[in-house]
C-alpha positions in Angstrom: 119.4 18.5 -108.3 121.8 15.7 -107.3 121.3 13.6 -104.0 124.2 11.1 -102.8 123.2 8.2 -100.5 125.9 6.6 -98.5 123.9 3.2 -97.2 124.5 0.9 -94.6 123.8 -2.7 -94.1 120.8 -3.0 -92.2 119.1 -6.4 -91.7 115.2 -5.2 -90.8 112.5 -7.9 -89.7 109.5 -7.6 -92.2 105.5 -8.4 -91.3 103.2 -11.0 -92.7 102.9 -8.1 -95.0 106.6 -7.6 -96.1 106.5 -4.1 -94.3 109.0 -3.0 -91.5 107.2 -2.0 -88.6 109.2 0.7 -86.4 107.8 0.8 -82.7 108.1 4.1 -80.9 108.5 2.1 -77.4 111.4 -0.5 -78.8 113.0 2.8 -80.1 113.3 4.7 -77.1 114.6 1.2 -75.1 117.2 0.7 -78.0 118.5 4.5 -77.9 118.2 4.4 -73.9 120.4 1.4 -74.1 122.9 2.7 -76.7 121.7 0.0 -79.2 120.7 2.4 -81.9 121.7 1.1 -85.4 123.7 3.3 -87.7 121.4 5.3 -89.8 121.4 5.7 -93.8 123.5 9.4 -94.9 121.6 11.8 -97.3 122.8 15.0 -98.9 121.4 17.0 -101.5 122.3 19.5 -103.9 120.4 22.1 -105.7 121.7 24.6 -108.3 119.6 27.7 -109.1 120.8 29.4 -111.9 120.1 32.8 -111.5 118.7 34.7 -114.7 115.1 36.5 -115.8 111.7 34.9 -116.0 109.8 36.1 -118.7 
């Protein structure tokens, strides 16, 4: 399996905890005011190579 990861430069406020903490109310503000911040790009590959079990 291969997976590709393009990033992208997010600076994210951490706790007292060093966690990020994602509201579901700030969200919906930020995306009903067009102020949503890029997200990071995944894609995955998996090869199956066919043959017999056994």
């Amino acid at each position: 399996m291969k997976v590709w990861r393009k990033p992208v430069a997010q600076e994210l406020a951490r706790d007292g905890k060093r966690q990020v903490r994602i509201y579901l109310q700030d969200a919906h503000k930020q995306a009903a005011a067009g102020q949503m911040r890029p997200l990071p790009e995944y894609s995955a590959v998996l090869d199956v190579s066919a043959g017999r079990c056994g």
